[in-house]
C-alpha positions in Angstrom: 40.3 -49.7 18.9 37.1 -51.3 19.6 34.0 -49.7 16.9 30.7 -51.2 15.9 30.6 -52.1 12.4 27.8 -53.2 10.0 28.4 -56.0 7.5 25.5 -56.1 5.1 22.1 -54.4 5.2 20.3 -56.8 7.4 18.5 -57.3 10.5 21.0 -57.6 13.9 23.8 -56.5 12.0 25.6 -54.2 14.6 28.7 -55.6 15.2 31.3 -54.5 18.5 34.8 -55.5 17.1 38.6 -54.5 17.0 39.8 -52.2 13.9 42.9 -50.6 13.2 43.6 -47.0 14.8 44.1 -44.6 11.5 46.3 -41.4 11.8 44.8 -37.9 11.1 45.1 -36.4 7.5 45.8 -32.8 6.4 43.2 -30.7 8.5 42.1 -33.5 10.5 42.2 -34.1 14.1 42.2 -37.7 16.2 39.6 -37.8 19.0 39.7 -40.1 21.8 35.8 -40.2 21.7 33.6 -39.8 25.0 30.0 -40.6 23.7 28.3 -41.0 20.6 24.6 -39.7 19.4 21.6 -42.4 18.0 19.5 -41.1 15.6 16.9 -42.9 13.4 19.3 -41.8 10.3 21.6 -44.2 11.9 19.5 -47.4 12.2 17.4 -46.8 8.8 20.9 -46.5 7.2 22.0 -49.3 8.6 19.0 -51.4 7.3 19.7 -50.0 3.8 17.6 -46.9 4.0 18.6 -43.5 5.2 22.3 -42.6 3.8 22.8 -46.2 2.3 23.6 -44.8 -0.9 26.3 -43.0 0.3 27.9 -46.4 1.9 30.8 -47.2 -0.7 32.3 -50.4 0.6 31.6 -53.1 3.7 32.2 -53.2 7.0 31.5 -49.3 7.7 30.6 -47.7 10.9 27.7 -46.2 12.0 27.2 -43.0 13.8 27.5 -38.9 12.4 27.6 -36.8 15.9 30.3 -37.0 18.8 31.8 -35.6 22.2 35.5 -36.5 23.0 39.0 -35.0 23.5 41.8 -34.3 21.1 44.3 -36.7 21.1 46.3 -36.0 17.9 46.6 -33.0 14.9 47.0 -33.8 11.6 49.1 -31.7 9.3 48.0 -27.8 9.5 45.9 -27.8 12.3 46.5 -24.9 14.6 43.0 -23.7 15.8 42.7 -26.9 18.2 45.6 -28.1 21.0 45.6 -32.3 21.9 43.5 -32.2 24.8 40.5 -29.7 24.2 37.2 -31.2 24.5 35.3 -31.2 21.4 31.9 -32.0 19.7 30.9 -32.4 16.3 28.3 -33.4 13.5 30.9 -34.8 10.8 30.7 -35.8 7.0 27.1 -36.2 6.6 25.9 -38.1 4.6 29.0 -39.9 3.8 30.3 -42.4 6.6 31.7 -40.1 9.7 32.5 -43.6 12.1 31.4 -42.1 15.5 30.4 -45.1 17.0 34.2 -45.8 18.2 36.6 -45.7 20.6 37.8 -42.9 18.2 37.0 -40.6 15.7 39.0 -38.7 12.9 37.0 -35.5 12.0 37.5 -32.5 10.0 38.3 -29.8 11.9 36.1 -27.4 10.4 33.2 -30.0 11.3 33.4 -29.5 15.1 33.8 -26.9 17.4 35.2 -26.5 21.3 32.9 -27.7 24.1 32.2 -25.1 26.5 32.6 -25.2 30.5 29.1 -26.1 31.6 28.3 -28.9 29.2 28.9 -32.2 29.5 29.9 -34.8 27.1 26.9 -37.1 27.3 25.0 -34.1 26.4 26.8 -32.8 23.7 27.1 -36.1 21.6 23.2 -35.7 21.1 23.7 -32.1 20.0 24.8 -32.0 16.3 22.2 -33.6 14.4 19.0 -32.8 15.8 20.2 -29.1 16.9 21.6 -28.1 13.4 18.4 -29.8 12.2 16.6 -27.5 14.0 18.3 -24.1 13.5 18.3 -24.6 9.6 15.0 -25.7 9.1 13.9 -22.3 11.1 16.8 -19.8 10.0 18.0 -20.9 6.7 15.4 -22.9 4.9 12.5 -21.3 7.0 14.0 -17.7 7.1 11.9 -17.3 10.0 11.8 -13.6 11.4 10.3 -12.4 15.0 6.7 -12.1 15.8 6.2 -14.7 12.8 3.7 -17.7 14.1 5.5 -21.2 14.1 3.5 -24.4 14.1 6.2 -27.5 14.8 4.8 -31.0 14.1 5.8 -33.3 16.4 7.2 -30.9 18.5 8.2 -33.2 21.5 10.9 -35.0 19.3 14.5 -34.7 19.0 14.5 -32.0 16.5 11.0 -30.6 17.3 11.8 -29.9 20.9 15.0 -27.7 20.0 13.1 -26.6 17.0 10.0 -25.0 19.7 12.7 -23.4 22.0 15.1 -21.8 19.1 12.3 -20.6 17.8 11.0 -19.1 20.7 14.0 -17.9 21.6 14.1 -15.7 18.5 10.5 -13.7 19.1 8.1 -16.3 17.5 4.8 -17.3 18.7 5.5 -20.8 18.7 2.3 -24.0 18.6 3.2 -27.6 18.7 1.7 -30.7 18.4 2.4 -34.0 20.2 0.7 -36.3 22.5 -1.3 -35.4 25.1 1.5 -36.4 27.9 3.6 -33.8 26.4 1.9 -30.7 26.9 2.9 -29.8 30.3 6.5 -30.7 28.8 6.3 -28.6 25.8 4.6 -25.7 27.9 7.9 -25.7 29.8 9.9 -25.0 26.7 7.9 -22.3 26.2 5.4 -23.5 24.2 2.3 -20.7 23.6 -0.2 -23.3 22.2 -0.1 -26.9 22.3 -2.1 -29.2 19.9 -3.3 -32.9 20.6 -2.2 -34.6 17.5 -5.2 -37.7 18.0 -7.6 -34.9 18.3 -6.6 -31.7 16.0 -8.5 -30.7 12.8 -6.5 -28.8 10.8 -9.5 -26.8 8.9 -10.0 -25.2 12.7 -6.4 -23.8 11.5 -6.7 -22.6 8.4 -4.2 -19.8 7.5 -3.3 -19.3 10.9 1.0 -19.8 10.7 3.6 -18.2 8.7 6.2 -21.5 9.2 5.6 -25.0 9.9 8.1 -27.1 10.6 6.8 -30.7 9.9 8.6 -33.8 11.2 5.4 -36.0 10.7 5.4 -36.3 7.1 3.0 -38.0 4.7 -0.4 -37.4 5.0 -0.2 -35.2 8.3 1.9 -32.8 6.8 -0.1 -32.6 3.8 -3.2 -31.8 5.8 -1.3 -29.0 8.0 -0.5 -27.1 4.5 -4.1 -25.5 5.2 -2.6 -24.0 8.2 0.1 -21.7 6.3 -1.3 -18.5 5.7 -1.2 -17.0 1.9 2.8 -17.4 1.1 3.5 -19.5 3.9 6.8 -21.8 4.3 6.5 -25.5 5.4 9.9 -27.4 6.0 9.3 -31.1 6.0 12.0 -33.5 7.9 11.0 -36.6 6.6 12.8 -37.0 3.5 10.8 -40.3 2.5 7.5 -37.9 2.0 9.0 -34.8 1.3 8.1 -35.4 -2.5 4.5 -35.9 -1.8 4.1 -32.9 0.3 5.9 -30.5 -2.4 3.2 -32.3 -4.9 0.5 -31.2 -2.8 1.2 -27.4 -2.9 1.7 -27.5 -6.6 -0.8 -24.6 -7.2 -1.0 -22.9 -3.9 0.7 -19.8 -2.3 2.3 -21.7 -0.2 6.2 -23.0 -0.4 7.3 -26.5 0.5 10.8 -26.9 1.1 12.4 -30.1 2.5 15.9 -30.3 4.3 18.7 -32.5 4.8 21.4 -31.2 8.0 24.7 -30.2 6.9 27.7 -29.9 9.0 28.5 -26.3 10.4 30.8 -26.0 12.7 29.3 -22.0 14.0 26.2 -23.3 14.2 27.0 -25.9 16.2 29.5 -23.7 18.6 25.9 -21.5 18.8 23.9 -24.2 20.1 26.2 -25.5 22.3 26.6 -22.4 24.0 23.5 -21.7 24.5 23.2 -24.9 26.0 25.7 -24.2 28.3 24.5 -21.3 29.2 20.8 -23.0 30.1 19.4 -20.6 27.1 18.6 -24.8 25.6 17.6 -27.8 26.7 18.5 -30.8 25.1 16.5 -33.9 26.6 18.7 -37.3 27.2 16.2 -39.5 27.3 18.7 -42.7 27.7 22.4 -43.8 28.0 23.9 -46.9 26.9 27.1 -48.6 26.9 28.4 -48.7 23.0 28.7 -52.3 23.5 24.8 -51.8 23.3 24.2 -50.5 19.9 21.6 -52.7 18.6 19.6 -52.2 21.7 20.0 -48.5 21.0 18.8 -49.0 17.6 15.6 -51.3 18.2 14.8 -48.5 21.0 15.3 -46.0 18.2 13.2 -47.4 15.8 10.4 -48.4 18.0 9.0 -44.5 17.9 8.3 -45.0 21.3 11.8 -42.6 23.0 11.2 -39.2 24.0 14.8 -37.5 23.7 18.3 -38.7 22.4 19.3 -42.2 23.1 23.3 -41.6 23.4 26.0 -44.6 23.4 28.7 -44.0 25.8 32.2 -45.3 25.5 
């Protein structure tokens, strides 16, 4: 099969080449893969950030979310059949190998792909939705009427972050650019904040739950906007530290995240995704062949949406 594999921790290091097909373990299925999600995890790993530490041996393949179709069950495996189309966010932070012709995944790491939602689509689902739905649900225990501030809120996870949230009876406020408001709006947005212009003292106490996936010194200034006992859940694991340093002492609760693999979750979101009930924005298709474009687009802050590799 053809795969893209990095060599070193280096600059242009994405590599398309031919590996040797493996065969599915005990509880693992084979999966003829469709499309493959970029996210900046991906290209910071690959530089030696991100998950390096979890990178055992060279080459390894990049890539932790995927859409594709069955081709082969390993031993025990009777809750799939070869040919249903599935999706999944798989073995993170460990090396998962998405960015393949194909994938072997646990089976309790993915979930069916429902009628109604297309592969491209759902290879961009797994990180950034699960993202969302356990900084708000499981870290953030938010609860209805609560008021939700989400930093950033025009990125991958912030845009499913203002919608699930939403969704679930909160009075959700974002920040972003000023070219995103009418977008964010859309989602449902009840108040939208100009990041280049906002003052967070004009905020002070106002939310019950910030989702932050700014970090650094923005997130450190938005603690003034939790209200006595408030919950922030930073994204940015590089700053995370600093921000829990600046609440010492307060009322308030820092807690930072890191995605895990959940196969309900995921069937969740892609449902409702299916269903219209979420909107997951695409923001660019590539060939796999493409991965270090994908990347340097990526990294370059500059891409509204999921840049997904297609195969």
């Amino acid at each position: 099969m053809l795969a893209i594999q990095v060599h070193a921790f280096e600059p242009d290091n994405l590599r398309l080449e031919s590996v040797d097909s493996r065969s599915p373990g005990p509880g693992e299925v084979l999966i003829r893969n469709q499309a493959a999600g970029v996210n900046p995890i991906d290209w910071k790993t690959a530089m030696g950030g991100g998950a390096s530490g979890f990178i055992e041996s060279f080459p390894w393949i990049p890539g932790w979310e995927f859409s594709g179709v069955i081709e082969a069950l390993g031993e025990g495996v009777t809750q799939f059949s070869v040919g249903d189309p599935v999706l999944g966010f798989i073995r993170f932070p460990h090396p998962a190998g998405c960015y393949a012709e194909e994938v072997i995944a646990p089976v309790s790491e993915i979930t069916l792909r429902p009628e109604g939602l297309d592969a491209t689509t759902a290879a961009g689902l797994g990180l950034a939705g699960l993202t969302a739905w356990q900084a708000l649900f499981d870290k953030g225990q938010l609860q209805s009427n609560e008021k939700v501030l989400v930093l950033a809120g025009a990125g991958g996870v912030g845009h499913l972050a203002v919608q699930l949230a939403k969704t679930s009876g909160a009075r959700v406020s974002a920040t972003s650019s000023a070219k995103n408001h009418t977008y964010l709006k859309e989602l449902g947005c009840d108040l939208v904040l100009d990041y280049q212009e906002l003052d967070m003292q004009s905020l002070a106490n106002e939310f019950d739950l910030i989702i932050d996936g700014v970090g650094g010194d923005t997130a450190i200034e938005a603690l003034v906007a939790l209200k006595p006992n408030g919950r922030m859940v930073t994204l940015p694991s590089v700053t995370a530290s600093q921000v829990e340093a600046a609440a010492e002492g307060t009322d308030v609760t820092v807690l930072s995240i890191r995605a895990e693999p959940n196969a309900d979750q995921l069937a969740q979101l892609a449902s409702r995704v299916a269903e219209g009930k979420l909107n997951l924005k695409v923001a660019q298709t590539m060939p796999i062949a493409q991965a270090a474009e994908a990347h340097r687009l990526s990294a370059s802050g500059h891409v509204s949406g999921k840049i997904i590799l297609t195969l």
